[in-house]
PyMOL Python script that loads the backbone (N, CA, C, O; Angstrom):
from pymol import cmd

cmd.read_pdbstr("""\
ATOM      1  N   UNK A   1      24.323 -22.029   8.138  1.00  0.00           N
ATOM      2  CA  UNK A   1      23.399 -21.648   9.190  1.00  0.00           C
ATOM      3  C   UNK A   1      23.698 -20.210   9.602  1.00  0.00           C
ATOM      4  O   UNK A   1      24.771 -19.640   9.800  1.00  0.00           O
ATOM      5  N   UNK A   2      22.329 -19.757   9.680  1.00  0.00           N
ATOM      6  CA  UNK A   2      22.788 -17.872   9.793  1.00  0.00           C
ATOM      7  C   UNK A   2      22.610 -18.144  11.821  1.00  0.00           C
ATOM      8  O   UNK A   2      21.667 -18.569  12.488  1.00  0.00           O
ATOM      9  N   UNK A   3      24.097 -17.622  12.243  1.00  0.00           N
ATOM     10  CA  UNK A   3      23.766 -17.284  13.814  1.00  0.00           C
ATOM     11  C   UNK A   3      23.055 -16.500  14.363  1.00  0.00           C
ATOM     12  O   UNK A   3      22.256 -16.702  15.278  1.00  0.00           O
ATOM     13  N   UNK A   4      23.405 -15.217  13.632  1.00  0.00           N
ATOM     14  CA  UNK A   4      22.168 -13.965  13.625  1.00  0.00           C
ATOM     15  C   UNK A   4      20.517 -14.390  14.079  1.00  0.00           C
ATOM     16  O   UNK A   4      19.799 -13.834  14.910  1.00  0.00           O
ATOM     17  N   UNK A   5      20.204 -15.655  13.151  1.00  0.00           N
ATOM     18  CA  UNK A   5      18.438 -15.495  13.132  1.00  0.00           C
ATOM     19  C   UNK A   5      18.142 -16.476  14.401  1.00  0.00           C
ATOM     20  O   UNK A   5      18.594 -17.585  14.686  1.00  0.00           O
ATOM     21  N   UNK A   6      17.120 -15.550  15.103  1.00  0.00           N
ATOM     22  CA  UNK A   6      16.321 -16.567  16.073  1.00  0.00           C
ATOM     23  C   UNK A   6      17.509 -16.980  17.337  1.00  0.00           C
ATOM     24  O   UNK A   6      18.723 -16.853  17.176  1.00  0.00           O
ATOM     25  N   UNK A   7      17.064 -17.329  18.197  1.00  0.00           N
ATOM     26  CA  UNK A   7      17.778 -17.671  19.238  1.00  0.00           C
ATOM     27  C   UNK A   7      18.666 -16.799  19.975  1.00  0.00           C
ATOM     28  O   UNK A   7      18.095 -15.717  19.831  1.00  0.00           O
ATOM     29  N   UNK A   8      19.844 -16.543  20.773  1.00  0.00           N
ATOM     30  CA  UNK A   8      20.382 -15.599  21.608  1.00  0.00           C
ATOM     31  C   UNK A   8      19.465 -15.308  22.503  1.00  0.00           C
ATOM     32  O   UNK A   8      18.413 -15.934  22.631  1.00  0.00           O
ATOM     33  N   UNK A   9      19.866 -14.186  23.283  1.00  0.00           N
ATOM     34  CA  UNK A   9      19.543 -13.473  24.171  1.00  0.00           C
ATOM     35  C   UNK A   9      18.107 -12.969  23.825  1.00  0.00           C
ATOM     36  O   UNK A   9      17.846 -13.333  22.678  1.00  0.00           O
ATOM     37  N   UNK A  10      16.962 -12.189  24.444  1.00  0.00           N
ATOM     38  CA  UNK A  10      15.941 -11.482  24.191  1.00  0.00           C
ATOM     39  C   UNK A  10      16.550 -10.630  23.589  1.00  0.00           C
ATOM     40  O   UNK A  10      17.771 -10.482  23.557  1.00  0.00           O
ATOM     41  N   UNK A  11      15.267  -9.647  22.766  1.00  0.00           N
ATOM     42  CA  UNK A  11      15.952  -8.779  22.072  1.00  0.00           C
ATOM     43  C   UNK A  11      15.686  -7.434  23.328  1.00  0.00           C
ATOM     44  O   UNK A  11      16.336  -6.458  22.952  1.00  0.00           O
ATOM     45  N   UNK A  12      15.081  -7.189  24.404  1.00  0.00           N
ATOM     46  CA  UNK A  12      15.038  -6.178  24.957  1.00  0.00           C
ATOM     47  C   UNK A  12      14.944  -6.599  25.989  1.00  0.00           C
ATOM     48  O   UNK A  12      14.800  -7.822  25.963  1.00  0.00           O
ATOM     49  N   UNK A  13      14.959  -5.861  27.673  1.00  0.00           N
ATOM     50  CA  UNK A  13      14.769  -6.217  29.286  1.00  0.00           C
ATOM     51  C   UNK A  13      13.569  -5.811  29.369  1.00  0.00           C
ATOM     52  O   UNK A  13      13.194  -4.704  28.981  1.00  0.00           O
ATOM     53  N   UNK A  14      12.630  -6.943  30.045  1.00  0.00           N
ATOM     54  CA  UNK A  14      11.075  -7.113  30.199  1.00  0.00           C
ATOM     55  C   UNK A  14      11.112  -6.692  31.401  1.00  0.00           C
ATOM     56  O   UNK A  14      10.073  -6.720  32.061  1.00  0.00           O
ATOM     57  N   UNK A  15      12.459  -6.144  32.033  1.00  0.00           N
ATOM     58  CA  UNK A  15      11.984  -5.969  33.899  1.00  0.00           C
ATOM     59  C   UNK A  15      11.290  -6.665  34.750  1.00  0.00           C
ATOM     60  O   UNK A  15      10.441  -6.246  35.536  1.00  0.00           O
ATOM     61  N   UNK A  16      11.960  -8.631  34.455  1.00  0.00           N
ATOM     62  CA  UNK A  16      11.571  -9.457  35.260  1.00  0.00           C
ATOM     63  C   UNK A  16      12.088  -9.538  36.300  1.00  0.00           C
ATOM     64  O   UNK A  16      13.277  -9.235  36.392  1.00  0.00           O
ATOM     65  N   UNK A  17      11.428  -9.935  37.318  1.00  0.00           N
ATOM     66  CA  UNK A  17      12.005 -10.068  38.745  1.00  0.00           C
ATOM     67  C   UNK A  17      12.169 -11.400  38.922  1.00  0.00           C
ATOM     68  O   UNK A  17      11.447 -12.158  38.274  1.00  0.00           O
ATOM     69  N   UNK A  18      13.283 -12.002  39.957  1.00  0.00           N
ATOM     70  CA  UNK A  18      13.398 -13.322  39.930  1.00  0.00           C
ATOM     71  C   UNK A  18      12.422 -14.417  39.789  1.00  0.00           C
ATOM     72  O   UNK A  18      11.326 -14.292  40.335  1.00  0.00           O
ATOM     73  N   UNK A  19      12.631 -15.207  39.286  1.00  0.00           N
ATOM     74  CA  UNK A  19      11.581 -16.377  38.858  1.00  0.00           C
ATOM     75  C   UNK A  19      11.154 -16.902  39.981  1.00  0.00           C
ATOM     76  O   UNK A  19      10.188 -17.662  40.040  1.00  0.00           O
ATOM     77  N   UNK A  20      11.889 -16.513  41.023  1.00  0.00           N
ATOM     78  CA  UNK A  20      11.154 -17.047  42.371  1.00  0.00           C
ATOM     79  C   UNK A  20      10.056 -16.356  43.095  1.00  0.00           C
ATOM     80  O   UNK A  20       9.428 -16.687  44.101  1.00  0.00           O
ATOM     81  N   UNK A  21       9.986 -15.313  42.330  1.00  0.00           N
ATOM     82  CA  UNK A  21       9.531 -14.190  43.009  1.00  0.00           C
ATOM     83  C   UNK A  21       8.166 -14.304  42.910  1.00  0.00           C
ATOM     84  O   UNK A  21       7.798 -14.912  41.905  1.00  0.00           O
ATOM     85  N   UNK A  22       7.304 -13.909  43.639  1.00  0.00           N
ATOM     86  CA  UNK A  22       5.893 -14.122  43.552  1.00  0.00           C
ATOM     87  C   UNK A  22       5.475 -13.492  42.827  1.00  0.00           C
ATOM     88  O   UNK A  22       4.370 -13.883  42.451  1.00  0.00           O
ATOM     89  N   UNK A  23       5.931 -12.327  42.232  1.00  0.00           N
ATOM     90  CA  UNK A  23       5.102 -11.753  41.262  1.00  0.00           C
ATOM     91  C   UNK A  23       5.724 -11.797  39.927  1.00  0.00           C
ATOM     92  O   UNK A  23       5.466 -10.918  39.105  1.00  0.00           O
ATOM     93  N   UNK A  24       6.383 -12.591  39.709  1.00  0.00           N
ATOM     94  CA  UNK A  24       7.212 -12.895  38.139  1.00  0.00           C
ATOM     95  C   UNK A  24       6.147 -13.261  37.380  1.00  0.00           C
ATOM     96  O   UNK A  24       6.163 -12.659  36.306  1.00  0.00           O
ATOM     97  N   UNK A  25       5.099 -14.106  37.519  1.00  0.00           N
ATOM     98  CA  UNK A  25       3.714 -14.352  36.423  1.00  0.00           C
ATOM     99  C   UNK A  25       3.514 -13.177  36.115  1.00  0.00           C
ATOM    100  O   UNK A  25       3.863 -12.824  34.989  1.00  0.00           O
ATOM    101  N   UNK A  26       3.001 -12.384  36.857  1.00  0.00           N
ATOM    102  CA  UNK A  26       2.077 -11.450  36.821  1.00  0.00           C
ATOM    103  C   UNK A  26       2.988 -10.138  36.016  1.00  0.00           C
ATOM    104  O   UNK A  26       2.503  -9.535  35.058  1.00  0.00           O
ATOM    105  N   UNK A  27       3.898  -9.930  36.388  1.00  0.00           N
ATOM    106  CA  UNK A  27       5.229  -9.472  35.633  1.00  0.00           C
ATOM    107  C   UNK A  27       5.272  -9.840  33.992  1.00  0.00           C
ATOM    108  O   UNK A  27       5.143  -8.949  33.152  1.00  0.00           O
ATOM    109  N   UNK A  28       5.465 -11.238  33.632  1.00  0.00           N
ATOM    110  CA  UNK A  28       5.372 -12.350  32.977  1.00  0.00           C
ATOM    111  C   UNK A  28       3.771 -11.732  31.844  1.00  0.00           C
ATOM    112  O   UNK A  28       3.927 -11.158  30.767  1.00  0.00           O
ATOM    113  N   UNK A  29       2.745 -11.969  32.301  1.00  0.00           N
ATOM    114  CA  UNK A  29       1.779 -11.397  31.934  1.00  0.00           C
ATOM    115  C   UNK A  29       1.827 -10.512  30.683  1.00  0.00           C
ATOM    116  O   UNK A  29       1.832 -10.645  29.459  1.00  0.00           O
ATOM    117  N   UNK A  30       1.863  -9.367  31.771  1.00  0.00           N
ATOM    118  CA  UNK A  30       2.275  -8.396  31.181  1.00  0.00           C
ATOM    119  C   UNK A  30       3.605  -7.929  29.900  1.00  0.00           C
ATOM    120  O   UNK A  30       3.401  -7.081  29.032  1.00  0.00           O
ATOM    121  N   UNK A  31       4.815  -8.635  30.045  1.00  0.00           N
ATOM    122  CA  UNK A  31       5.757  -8.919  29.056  1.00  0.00           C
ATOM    123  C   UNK A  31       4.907  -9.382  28.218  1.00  0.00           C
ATOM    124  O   UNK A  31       4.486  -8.473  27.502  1.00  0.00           O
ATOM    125  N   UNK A  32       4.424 -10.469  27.958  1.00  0.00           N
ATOM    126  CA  UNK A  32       4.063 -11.485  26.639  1.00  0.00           C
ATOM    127  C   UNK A  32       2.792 -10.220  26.069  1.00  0.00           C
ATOM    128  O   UNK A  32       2.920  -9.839  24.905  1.00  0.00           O
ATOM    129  N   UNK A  33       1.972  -9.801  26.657  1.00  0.00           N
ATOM    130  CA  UNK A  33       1.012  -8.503  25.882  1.00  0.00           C
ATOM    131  C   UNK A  33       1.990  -7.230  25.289  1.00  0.00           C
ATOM    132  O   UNK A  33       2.049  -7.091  24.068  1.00  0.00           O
ATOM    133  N   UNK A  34       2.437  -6.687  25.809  1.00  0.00           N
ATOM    134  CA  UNK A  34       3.459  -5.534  25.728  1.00  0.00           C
ATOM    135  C   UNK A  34       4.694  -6.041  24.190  1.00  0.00           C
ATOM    136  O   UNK A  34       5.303  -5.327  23.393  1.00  0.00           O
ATOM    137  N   UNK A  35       4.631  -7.290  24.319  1.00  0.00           N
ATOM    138  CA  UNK A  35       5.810  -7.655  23.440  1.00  0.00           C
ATOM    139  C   UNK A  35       4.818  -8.122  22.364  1.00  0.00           C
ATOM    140  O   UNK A  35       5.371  -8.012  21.270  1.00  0.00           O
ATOM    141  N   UNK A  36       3.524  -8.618  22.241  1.00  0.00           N
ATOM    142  CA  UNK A  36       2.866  -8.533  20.812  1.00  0.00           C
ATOM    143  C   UNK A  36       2.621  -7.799  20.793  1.00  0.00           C
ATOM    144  O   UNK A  36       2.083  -7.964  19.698  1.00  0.00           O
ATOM    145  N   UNK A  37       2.282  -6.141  21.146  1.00  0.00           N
ATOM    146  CA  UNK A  37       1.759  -5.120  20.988  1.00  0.00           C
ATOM    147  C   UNK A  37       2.928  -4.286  20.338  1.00  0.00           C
ATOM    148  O   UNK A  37       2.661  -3.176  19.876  1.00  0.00           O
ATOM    149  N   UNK A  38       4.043  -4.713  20.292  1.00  0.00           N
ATOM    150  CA  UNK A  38       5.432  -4.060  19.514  1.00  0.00           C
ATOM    151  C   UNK A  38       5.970  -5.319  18.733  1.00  0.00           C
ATOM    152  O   UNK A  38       7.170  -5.464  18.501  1.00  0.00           O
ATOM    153  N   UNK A  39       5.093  -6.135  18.380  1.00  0.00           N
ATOM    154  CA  UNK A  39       5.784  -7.548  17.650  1.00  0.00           C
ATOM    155  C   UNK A  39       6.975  -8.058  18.063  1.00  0.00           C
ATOM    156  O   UNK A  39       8.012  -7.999  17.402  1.00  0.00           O
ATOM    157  N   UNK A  40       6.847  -8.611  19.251  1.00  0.00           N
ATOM    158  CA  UNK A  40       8.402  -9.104  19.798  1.00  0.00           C
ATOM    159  C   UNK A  40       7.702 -10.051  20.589  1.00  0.00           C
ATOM    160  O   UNK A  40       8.273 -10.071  21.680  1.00  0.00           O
ATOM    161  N   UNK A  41       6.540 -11.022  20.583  1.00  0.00           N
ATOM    162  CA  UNK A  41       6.152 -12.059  21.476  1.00  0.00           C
ATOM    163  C   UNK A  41       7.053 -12.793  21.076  1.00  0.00           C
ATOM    164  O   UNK A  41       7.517 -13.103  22.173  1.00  0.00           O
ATOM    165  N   UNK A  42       7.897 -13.513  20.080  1.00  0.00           N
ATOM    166  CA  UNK A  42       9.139 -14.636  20.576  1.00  0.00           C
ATOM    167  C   UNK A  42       9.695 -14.361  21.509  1.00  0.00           C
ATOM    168  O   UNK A  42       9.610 -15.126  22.470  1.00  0.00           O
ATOM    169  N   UNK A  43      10.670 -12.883  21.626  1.00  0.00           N
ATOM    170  CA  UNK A  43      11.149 -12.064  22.450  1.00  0.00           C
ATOM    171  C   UNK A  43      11.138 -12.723  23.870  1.00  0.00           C
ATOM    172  O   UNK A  43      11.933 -13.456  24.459  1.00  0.00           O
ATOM    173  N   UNK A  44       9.712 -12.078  24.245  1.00  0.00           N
ATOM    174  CA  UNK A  44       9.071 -12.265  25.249  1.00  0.00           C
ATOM    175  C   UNK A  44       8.657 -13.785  25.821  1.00  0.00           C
ATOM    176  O   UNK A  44       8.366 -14.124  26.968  1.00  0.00           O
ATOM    177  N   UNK A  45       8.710 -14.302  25.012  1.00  0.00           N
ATOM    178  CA  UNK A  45       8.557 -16.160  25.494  1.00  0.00           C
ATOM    179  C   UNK A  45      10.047 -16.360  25.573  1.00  0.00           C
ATOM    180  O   UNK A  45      10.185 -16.578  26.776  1.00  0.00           O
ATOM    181  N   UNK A  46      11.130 -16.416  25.091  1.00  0.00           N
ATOM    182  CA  UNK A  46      12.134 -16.595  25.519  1.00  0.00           C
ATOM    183  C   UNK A  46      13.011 -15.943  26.889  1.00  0.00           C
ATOM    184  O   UNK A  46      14.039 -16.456  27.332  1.00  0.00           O
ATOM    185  N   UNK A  47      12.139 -14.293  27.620  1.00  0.00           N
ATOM    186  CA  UNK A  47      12.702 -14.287  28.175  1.00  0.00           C
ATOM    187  C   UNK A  47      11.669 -14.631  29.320  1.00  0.00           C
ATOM    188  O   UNK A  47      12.131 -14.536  30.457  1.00  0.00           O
ATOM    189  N   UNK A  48      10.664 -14.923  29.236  1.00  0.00           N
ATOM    190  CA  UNK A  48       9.601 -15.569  30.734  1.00  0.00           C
ATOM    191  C   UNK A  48      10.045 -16.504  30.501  1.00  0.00           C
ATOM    192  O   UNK A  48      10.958 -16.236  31.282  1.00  0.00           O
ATOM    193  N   UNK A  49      10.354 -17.590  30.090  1.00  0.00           N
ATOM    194  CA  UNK A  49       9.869 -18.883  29.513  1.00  0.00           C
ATOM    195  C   UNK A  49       8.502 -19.238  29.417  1.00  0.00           C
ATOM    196  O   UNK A  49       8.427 -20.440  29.158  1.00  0.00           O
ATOM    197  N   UNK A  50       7.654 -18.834  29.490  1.00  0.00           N
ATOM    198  CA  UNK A  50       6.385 -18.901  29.252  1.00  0.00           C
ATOM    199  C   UNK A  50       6.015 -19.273  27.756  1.00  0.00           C
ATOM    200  O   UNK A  50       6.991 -19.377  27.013  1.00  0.00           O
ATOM    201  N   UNK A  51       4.907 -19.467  27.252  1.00  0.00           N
ATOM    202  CA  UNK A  51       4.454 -19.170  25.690  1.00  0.00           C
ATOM    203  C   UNK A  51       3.115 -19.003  25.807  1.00  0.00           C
ATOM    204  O   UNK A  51       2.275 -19.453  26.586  1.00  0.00           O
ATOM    205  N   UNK A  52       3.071 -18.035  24.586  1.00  0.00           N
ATOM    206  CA  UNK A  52       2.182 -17.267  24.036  1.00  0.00           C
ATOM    207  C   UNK A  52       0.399 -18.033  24.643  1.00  0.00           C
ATOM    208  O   UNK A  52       0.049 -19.055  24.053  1.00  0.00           O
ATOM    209  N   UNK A  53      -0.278 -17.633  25.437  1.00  0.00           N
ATOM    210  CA  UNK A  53      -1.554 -18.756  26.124  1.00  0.00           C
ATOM    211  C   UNK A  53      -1.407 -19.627  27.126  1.00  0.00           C
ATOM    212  O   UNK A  53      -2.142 -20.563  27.440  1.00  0.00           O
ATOM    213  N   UNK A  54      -0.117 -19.150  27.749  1.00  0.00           N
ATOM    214  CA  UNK A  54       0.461 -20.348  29.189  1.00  0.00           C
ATOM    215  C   UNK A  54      -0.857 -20.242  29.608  1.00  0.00           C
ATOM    216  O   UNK A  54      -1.208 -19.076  29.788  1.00  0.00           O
ATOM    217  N   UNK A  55      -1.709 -21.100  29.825  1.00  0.00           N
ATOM    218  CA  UNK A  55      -3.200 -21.340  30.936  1.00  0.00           C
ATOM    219  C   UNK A  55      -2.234 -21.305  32.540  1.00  0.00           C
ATOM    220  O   UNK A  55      -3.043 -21.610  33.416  1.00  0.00           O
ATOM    221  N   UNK A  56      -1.292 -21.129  32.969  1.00  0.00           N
ATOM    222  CA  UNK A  56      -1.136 -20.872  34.336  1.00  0.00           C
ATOM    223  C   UNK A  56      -0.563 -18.614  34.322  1.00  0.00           C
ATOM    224  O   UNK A  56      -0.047 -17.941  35.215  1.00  0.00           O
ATOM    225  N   UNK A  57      -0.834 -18.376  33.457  1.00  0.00           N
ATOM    226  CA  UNK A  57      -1.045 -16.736  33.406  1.00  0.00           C
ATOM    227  C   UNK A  57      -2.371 -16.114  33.142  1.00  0.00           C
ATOM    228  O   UNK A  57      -2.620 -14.909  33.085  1.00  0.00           O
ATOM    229  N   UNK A  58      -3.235 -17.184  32.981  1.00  0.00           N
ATOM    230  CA  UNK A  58      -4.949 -16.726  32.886  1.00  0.00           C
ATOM    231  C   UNK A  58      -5.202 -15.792  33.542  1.00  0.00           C
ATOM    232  O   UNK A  58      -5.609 -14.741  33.047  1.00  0.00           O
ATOM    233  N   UNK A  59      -4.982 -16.005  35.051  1.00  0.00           N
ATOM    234  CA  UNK A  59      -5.598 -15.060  35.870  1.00  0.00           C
ATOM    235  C   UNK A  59      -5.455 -13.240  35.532  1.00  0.00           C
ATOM    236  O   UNK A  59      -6.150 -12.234  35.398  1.00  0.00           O
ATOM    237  N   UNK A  60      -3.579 -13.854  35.514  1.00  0.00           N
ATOM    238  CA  UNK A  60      -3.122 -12.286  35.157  1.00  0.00           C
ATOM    239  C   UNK A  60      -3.660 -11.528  33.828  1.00  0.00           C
ATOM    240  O   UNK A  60      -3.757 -10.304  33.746  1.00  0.00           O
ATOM    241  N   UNK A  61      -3.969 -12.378  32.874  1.00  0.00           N
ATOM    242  CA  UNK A  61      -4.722 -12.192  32.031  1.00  0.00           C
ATOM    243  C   UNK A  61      -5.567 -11.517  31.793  1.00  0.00           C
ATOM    244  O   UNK A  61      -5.626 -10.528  31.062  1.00  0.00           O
ATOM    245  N   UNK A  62      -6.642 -12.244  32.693  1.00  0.00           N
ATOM    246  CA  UNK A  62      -7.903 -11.609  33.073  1.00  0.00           C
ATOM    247  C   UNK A  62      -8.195 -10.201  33.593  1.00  0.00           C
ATOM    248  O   UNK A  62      -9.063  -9.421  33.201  1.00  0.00           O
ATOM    249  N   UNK A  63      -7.116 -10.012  34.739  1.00  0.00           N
ATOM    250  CA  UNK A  63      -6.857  -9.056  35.444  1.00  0.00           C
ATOM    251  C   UNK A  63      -6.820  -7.727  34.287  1.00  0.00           C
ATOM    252  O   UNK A  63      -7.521  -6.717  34.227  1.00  0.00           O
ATOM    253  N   UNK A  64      -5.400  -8.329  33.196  1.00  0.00           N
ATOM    254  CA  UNK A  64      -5.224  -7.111  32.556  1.00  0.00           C
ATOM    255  C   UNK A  64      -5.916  -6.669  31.367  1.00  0.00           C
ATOM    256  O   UNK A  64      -5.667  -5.599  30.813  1.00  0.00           O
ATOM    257  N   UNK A  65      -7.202  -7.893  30.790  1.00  0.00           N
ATOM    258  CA  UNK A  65      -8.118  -7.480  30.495  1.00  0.00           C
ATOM    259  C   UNK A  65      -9.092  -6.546  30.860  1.00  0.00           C
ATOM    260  O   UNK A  65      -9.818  -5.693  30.350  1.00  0.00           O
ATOM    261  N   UNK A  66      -8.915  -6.869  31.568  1.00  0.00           N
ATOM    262  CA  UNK A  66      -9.973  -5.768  32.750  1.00  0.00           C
ATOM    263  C   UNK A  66      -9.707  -4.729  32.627  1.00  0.00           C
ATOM    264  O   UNK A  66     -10.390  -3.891  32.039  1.00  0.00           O
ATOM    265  N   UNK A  67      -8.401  -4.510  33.281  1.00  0.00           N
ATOM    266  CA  UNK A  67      -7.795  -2.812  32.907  1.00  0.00           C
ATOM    267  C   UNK A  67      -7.962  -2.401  31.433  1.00  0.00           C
ATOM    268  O   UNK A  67      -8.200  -1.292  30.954  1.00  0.00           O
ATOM    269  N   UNK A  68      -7.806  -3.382  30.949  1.00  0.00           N
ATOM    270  CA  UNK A  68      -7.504  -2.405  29.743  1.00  0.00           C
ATOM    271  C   UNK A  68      -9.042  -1.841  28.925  1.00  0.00           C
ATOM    272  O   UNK A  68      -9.197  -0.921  28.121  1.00  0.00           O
ATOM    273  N   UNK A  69     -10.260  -3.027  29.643  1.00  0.00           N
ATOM    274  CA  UNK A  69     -11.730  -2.228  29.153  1.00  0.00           C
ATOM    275  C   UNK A  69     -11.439  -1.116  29.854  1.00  0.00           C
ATOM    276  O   UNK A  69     -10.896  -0.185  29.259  1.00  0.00           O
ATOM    277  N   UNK A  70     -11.720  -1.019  31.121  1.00  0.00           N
ATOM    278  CA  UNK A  70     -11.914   0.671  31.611  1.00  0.00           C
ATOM    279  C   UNK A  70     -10.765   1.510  31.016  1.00  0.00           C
ATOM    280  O   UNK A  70     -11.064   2.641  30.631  1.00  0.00           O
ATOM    281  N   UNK A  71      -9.675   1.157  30.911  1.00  0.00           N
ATOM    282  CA  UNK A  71      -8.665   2.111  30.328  1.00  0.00           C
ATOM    283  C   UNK A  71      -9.131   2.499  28.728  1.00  0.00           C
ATOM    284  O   UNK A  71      -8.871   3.516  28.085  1.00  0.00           O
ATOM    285  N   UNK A  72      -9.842   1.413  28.378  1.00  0.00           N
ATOM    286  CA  UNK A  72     -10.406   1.806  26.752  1.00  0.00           C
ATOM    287  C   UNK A  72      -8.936   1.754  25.638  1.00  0.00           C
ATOM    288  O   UNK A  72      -8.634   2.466  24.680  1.00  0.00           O
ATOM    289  N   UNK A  73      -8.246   0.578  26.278  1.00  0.00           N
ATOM    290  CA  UNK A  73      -6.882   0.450  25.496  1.00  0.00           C
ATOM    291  C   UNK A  73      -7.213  -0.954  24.789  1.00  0.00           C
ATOM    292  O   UNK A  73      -6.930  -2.016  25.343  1.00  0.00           O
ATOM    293  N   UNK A  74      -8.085  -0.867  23.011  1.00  0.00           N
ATOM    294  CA  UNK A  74      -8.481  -1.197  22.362  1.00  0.00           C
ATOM    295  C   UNK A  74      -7.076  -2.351  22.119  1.00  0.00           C
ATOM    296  O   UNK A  74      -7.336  -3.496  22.488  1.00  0.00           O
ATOM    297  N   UNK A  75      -6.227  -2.221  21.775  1.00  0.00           N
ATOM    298  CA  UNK A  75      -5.358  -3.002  21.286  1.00  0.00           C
ATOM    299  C   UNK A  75      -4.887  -3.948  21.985  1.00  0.00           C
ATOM    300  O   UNK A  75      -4.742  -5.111  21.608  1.00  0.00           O
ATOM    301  N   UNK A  76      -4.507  -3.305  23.505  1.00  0.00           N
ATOM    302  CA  UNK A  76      -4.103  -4.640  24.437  1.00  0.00           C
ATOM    303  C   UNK A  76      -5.861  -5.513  25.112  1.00  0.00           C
ATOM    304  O   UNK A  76      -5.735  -6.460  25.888  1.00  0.00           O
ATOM    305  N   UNK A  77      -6.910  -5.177  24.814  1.00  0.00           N
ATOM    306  CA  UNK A  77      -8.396  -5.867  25.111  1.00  0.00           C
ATOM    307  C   UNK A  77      -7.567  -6.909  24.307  1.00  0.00           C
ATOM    308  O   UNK A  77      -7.029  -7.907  24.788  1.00  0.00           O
ATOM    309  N   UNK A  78      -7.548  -6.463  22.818  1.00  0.00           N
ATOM    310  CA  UNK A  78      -7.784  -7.666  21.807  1.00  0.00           C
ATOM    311  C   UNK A  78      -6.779  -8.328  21.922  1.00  0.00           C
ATOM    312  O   UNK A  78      -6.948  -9.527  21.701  1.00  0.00           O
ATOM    313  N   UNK A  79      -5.433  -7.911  22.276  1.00  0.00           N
ATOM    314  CA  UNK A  79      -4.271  -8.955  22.380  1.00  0.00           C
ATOM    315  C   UNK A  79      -4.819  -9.548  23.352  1.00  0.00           C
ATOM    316  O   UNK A  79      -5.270 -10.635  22.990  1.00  0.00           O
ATOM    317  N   UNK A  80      -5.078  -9.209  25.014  1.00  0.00           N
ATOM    318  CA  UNK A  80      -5.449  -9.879  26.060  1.00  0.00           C
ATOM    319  C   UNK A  80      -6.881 -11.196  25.487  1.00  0.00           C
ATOM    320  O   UNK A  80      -6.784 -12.303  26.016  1.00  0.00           O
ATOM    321  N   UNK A  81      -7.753 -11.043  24.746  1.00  0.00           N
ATOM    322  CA  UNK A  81      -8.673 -11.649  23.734  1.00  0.00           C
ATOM    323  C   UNK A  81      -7.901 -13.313  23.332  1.00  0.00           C
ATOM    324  O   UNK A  81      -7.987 -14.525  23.526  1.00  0.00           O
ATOM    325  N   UNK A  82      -7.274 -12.432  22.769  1.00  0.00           N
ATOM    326  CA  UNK A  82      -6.404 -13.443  21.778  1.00  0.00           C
ATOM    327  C   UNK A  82      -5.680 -14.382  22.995  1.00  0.00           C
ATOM    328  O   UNK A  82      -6.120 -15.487  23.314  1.00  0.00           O
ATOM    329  N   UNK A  83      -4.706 -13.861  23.503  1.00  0.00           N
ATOM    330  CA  UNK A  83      -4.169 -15.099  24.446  1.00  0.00           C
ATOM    331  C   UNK A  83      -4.791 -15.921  25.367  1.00  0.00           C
ATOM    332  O   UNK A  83      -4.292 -16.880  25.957  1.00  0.00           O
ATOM    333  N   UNK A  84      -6.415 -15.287  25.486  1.00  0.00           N
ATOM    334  CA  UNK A  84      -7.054 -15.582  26.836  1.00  0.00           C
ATOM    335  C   UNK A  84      -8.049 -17.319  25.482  1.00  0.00           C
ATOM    336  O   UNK A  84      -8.735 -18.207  25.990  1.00  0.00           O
ATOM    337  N   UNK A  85      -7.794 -17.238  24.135  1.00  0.00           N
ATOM    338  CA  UNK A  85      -8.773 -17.981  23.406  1.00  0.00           C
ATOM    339  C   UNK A  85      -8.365 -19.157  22.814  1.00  0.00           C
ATOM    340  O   UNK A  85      -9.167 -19.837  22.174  1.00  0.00           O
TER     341      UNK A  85
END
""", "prot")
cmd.dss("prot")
cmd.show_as("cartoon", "prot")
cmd.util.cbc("prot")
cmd.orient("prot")
């Protein structure tokens, strides 16, 4: 069994704020887009605990769909697309 593969720690700090914290989703959100947009969504589900389409991050979702039409940031629309489907 290779220890190396899969599992440990995240591979980078998503700059979550405590899980208690009211804005850790929304935080959360944002990690899981940001981390397929550099191919690291395992990453990123291991360190929200979340996964990839949690339906209780929709909103934030939505939200950062939004931004990202007027921002015209083609890549996170379609990631935001993808998790929102």
């Amino acid at each position: 069994m290779n220890e190396d593969a899969g599992g440990g720690a995240p591979r980078r700090n998503y700059g979550l704020p405590a899980r208690d914290d009211p804005g850790f989703d929304a935080v959360a959100a944002t990690a899981l887009l940001e981390a397929a947009r550099a191919g690291e969504t395992a990453s990123a589900e291991q360190a929200t605990g979340y996964y990839w389409g949690e339906p209780k991050l929709r909103p934030h979702v939505e939200r950062i769909l939004a931004r990202a039409r007027m921002e015209h940031d083609e890549r996170l629309e379609q990631l935001a697309r993808r998790f929102l489907s």
